[in-house]
KEKE-698439 format. One record per atom (N, C-alpha, C): x, y, z; residue in one letter. Coordinates in pm, whole numbers, plus 32768, in hexadecimal, padded with zeros to 4 digits. Example, Ala and Ser with C-alpha at 12.3 -4.5 7.8 and 13.67 -1.06 7.14 Angstrom:
% residues 2
85277DC7830CA 84CE7E3E830CA 85287EB6830CA 85057F1F82C4S 85577F9682CAS 850A80038313S 
//
This chain:
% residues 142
A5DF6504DAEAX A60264C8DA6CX A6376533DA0CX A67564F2D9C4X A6586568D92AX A5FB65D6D8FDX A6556649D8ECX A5F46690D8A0X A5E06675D806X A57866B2D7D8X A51E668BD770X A5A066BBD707X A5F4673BD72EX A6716748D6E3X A6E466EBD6B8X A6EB66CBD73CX A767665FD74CX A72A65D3D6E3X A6BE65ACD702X A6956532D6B2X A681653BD646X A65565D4D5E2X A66165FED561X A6D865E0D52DX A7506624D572X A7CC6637D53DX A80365BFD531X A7EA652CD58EX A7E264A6D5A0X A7B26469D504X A7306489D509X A6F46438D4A7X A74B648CD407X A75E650BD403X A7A8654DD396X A81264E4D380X A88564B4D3D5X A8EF6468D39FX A8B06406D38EX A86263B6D3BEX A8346323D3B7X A8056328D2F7X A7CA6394D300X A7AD6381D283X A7E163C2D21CX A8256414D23AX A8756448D1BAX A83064CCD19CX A7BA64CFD185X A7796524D164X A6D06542D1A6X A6AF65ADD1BDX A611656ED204X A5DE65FCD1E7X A54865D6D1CDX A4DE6643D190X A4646626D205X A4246681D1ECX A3CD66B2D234X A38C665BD264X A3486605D1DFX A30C6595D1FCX A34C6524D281X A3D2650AD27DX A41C64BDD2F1X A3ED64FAD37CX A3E8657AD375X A3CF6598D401X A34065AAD459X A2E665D1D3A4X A260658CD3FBX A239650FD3FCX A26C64C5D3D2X A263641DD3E8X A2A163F2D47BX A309644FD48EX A36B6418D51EX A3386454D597X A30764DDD576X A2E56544D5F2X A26F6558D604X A1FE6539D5A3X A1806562D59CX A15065E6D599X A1CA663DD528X A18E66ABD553X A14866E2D4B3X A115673DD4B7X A09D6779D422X A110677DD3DEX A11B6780D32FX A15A677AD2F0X A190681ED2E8X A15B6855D2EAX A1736929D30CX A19F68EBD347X A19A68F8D3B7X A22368E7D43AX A29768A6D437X A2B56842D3DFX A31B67DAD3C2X A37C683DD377X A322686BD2F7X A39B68D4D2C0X A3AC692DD2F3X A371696FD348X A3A569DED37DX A41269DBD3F9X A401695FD41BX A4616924D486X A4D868F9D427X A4EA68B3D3BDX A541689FD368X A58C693DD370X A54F6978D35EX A57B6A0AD30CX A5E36A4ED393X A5A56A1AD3EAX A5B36A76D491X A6436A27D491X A64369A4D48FX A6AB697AD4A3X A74F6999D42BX A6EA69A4D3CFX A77E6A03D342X A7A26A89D378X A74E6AD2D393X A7366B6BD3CEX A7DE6B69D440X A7DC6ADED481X A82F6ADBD4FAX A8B96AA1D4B4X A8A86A50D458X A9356A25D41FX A93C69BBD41EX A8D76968D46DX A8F768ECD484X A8B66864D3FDX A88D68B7D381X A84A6885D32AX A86568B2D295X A8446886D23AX A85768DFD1CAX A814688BD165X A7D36902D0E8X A78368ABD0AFX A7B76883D05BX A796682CCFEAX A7D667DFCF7CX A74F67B7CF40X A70467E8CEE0X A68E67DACE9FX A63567D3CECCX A5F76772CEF1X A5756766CF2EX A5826744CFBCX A5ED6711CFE3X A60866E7D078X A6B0671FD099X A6A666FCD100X A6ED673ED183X A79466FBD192X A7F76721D1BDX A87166EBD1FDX A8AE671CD22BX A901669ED282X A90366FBD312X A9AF673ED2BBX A9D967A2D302X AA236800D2F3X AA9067C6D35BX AB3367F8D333X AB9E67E6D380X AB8E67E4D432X AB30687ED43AX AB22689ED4A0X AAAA6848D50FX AA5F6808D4B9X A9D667CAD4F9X AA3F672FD50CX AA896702D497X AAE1668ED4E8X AB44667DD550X AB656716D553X AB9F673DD5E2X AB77673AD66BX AAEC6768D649X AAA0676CD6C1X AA7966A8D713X AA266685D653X AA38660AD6A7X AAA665BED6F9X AB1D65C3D6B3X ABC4659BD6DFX ABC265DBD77BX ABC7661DD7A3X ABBD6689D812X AB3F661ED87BX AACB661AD84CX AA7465ABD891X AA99655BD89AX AADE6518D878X AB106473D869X AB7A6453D8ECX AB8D64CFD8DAX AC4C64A5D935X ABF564F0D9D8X ABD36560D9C2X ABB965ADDA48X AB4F6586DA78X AABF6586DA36X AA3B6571DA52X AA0365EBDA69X A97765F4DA67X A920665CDA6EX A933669CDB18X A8D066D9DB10X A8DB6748DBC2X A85E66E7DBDBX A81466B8DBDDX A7BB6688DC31X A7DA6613DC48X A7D7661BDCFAX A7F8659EDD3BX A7CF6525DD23X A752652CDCFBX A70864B0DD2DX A6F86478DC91X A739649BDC22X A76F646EDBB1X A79E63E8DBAAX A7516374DB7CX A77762E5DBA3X A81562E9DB1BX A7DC6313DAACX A84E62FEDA68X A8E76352DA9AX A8DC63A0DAE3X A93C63F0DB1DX A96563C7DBA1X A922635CDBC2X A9446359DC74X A9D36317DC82X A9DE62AEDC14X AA806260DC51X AAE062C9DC0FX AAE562FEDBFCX AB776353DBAAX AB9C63A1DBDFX AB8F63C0DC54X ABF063E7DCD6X AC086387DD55X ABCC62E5DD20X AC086281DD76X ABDE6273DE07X AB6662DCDDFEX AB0362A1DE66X AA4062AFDE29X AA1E6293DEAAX A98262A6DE51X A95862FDDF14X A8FA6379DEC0X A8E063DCDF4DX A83F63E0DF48X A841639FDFD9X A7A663ADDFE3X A74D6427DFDCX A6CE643DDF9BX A6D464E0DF66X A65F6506DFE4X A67664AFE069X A60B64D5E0B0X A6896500E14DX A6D764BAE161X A73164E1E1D4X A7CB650AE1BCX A7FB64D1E103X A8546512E0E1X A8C664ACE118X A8AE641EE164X A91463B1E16FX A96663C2E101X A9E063B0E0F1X AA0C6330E087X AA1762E7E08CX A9EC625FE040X AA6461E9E011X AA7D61ABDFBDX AB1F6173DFC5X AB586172DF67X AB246105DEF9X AB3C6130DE9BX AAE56110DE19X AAF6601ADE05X AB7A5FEFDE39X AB795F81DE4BX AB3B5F50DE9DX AB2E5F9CDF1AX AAD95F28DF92X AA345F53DF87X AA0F5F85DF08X A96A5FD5DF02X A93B5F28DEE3X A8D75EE6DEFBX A8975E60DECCX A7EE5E94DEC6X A7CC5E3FDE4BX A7195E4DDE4EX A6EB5DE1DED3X A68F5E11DF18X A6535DC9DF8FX A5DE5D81DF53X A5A85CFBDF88X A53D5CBFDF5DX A4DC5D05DF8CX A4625CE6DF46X A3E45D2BDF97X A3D35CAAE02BX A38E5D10E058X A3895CB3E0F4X A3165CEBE130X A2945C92E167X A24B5CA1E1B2X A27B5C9EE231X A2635D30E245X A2815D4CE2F3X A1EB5D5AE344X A1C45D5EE3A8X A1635D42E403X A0EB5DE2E39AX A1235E30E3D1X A0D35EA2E3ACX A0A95EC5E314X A11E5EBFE2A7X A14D5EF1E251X A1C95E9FE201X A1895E98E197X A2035E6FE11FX A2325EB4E0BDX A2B55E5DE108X A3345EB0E0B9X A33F5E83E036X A3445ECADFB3X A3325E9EDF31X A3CB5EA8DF1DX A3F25E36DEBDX A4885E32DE84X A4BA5EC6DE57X A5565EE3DE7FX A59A5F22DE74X A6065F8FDEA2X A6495FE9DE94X A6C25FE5DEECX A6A6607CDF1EX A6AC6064DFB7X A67660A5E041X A6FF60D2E050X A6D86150E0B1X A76561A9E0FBX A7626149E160X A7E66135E1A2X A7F360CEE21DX A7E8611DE2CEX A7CE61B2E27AX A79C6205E2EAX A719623FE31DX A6F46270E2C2X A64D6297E2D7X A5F46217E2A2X A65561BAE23FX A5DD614AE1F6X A58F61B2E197X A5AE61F8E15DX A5346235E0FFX A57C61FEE078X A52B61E3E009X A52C6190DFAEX A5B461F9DF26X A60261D7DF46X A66A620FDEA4X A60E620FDE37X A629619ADE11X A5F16139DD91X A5C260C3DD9EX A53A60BADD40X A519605BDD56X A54E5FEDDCFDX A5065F80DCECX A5575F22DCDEX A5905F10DC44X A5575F39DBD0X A5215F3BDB4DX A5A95F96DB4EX A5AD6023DB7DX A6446076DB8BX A6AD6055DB6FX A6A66036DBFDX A70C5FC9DC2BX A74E5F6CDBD5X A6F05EF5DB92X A72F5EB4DB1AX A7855F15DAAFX A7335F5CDAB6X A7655FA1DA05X A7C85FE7DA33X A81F5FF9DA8CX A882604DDACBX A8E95FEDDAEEX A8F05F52DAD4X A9155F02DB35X A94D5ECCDB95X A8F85EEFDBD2X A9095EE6DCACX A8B15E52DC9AX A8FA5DEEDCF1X A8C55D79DD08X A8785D55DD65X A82D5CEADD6CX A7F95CD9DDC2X A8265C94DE4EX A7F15CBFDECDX A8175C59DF4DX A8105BDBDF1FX A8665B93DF5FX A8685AF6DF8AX A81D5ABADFCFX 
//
């Protein structure tokens, strides 16, 4: 998923502006640590202060812009998986292509049940589950 960076710099545009307080409400982290993570992130460019709270900087909307179009380095990144137009299983490294991916029903099989959601069609090890899946939207089988 996201790093705790990437979703700062997220929640920075969403809101225009964000203080310390936003990020221990979002991240759970001690309020010392929020500003000092605030601070870590100005330190880098990607922030800048404006009174009591934070905004994001030319360069921190770059970065997000840059996420949007390319996606992060980690594979198994649900928000990153279709934007190279396939989805890669992060256990055998299959692809496929991001139209023929479908959520599977759950299904009682003899041994073991299979809980809803979208399986490599090679090893069967689980992508995403099904909840993912929606919010990404990949449909379900017929």
């Amino acid at each position: 998923m996201k790093t705790n960076k990437h979703k700062t710099l997220l929640l920075g545009r969403k809101r225009q502006a964000i203080h310390s307080r936003d990020v221990v409400r979002h991240f759970g982290y001690s309020p010392g640590t929020a500003r000092s993570y605030l601070s870590y992130l100005k330190r880098q460019g990607l922030l800048e202060r404006m009174g009591a709270s934070y905004v994001l900087t030319e360069k921190g909307q770059n970065r997000l812009q840059y996420f949007e179009v390319a996606g992060c380095a980690d594979p198994a990144c649900p928000v990153c998986q279709g934007k190279a137009g396939y989805l890669t299983c992060p256990s055998c490294g299959y692809r496929t292509r991001w139209p023929k991916a479908r959520i599977l029903k759950e299904r009682d099989l003899f041994f073991v049940v299979r809980h809803a959601g979208v399986y490599c069609p090679r090893c069967w090890k689980l992508i995403f589950n099904a909840t993912q899946a929606q919010l990404l939207g990949i449909r379900e089988e017929a």
